[in-house]
C-alpha positions, 0 to 999 in steps of 0.5 A: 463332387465331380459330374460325368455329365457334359458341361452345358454348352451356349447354342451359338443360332436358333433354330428347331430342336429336332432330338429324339428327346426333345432334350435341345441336344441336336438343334437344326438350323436352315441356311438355304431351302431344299428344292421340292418337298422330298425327304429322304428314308430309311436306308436311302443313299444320301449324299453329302458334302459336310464341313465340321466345327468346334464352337470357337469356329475351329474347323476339324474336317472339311469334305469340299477341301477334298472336293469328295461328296460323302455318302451313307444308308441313312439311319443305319448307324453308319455315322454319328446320330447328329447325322442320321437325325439330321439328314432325315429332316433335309430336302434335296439341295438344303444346306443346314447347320447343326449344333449337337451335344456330344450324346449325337456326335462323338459321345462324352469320350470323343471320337479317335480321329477328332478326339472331341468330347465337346458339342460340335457344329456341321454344316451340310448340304445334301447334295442328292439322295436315291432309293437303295440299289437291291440288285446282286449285280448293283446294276439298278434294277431293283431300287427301293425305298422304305415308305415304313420300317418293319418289324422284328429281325426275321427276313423271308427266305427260299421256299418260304411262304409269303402273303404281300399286298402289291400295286404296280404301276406302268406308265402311271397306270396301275395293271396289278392290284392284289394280295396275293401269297406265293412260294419265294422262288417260285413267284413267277407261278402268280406273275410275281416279277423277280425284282419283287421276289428279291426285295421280299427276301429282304423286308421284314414283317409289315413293312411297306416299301416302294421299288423301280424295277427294269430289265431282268427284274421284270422277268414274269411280267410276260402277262401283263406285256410290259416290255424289258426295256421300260421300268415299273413301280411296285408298292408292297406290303409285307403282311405275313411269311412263314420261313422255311426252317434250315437245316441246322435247326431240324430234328430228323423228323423235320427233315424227313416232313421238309423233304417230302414238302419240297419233293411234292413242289418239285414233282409239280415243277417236273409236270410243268416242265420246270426242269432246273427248279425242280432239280434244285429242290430235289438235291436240297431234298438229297442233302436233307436226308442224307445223314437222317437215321431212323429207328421206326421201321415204318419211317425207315422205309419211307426215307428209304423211298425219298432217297431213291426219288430224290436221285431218280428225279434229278437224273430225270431232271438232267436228262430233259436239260440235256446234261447227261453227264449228271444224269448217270451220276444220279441214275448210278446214285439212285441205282447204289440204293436200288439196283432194281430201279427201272426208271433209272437204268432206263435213263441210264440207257439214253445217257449211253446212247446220247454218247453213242456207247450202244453195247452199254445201252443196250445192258441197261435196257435189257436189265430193265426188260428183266425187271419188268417184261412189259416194258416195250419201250425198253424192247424199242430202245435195244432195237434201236441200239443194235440198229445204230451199232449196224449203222456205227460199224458200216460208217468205220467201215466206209472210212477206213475203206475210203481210198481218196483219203490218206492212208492214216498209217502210211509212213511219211516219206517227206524228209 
């Protein structure tokens, strides 16, 4: 009778079994002591040089031949389970040797490259180890290091809500210590700094981290009158969140019920002046609504409504940031669903006059004095419409007129 269990092999030194189990699967043994009393973390980049054995000494790979040290995110499965045990128990600059069964090295098949179903031997120095590198950019502005995993799969996301406890630390003062619950996006609205923001999206439920953060990751800190150049620490705890559903998931009540909640935050962002945000959430209101149907009369109206706003506002928004070409795209926009729309053939007026087409101008303004007969600033505007057109026709006047300069339609007699 056959057995497909592995064959029991002869553990070559002592050492500490440091297996899961307990089950003398993964034995480590210590050739040269770490230089301080730092391990690494879960997800750390670790470096290392690695030499690799079969139990007759034979040597199968060697990372000093190629003079390359390896690195990996430690205890993400990204190597063999010999090495993510291993690794975890080493100090920086520790050289130790590991006798593991097949179960933590290349399994009771082996692995292609080695083709080795048999225990093994490696030997390892770790070599450095560093906090994961968060930044879009990987410049090492946000490092973190995982103090305590977390639990379950979900991640925070935009325009969720989430409640943290954080401690930051300058210089080896602590100047932030609270819990504090924000809007991810908009943290900068509770001195949240960016850097904070990003890790957030990325922790799960109660897990603790640590993070350095420098240059742009200390955007909104202004209070606290830290400079760009310096760095700070944060430690945060992730105590809860409540994400912010997508759109795949939504019934079309629940967008037209997300839409009016974002609408609300981006109508307070307008009051404060934050254009470009504001407007990001008005169009993820536009793209929300725009294949929502109803039957209801009364939520009929009330999508009806939100549409209009949502490109009522964005030309609102992109006419304060100066870009006028998206603020007559929107104004037209909301104006396809209410030609009656005042404030957006007003805004589509300062578009014109911002391209100096005054004549277009001046329709706009007068079709809003139509609408509304009250509205003096649209009586102010054609005014000044037909003052500028004065001025416009004078100044080509003057310059056609002006002898000093060269005929534009003279022939040139040069051969």
């Amino acid at each position: 009778m056959t057995s497909t269990q592995p064959k029991e092999e002869k553990i070559l030194f002592q050492g500490e079994d440091i297996s899961p189990n307990q089950d003398k699967g993964l034995i480590k043994e210590i050739i040269r002591q770490g230089i301080n009393d730092d391990n690494p973390l879960f997800d750390d980049q670790v470096f290392i040089h690695y030499i690799g054995s079969e139990l007759d000494g034979k040597i199968f790979v060697n990372s000093r031949d190629r003079d390359e040290k390896f690195n990996f995110s430690l205890g993400k499965g990204d190597v063999i389970p010999a090495w993510d045990l291993g690794v975890a128990t080493m100090k920086r600059g520790e050289i130790a040797r590991f006798f593991s069964i097949p179960k933590y090295a290349y399994g009771s098949k082996g692995e292609k490259r080695y083709q080795s179903a048999t225990s093994v031997i490696f030997e390892i120095e770790l070599l450095d180890f560093v906090g994961k590198d968060l930044s879009d950019e990987n410049d090492g502005s946000i490092i973190r290091r995982i103090i305590r995993r977390g639990e379950g799969r979900k991640l925070p996301n935009e325009d969720g809500t989430v409640e943290i406890n954080l401690k930051g630390i300058y210089k080896d003062n602590v100047f932030d210590e609270r819990t504090v619950q924000f809007i991810v996006g908009l943290g900068f609205l509770q001195h949240i700094p960016l850097g904070v923001e990003h890790a957030v999206c990325k922790m799960l439920l109660n897990e603790h981290c640590q993070l350095v953060l420098k240059a742009k990751a200390l955007q909104g800190l202004e209070k606290f009158s830290i400079p760009m150049n310096e760095s700070v620490q944060y430690e945060i705890t992730l105590v809860k969140f409540e994400r912010l559903e997508e759109e795949r998931l939504l019934n079309d009540k629940e967008k037209l019920e997300q839409a009016e909640l974002l609408k609300a935050r981006a109508d307070d962002l307008v009051k404060n002046s934050y254009y470009e945000l504001a407007a990001k959430r008005y169009q993820i209101v536009a793209n929300l609504l725009s294949s929502v149907t109803f039957r209801d009369t009364n939520d009929t109206i009330k999508l009806r409504q939100l549409k209009i706003a949502a490109q009522s506002n964005l030309a609102l928004c992109y006419l304060k940031l100066g870009d006028y070409r998206q603020c007559k795209t929107f104004c037209n926009n909301a104006l396809a669903l209410d030609a009656r729309n005042e404030k957006c053939l007003f805004r589509r007026g300062q578009v014109y006059i911002a391209f100096s087409n005054f004549e277009q101008a001046i329709k706009d303004f007068q079709t809003a004095l139509k609408i509304n007969p009250s509205n003096v600033a649209a009586q102010q505007q054609i005014e000044h419409c037909r003052q500028q057109k004065i001025k416009q026709k004078e100044s080509y006047k003057a310059f056609f007129n002006d002898t000093s300069k060269p005929g534009l339609f003279d022939v040139d007699e040069k051969v």
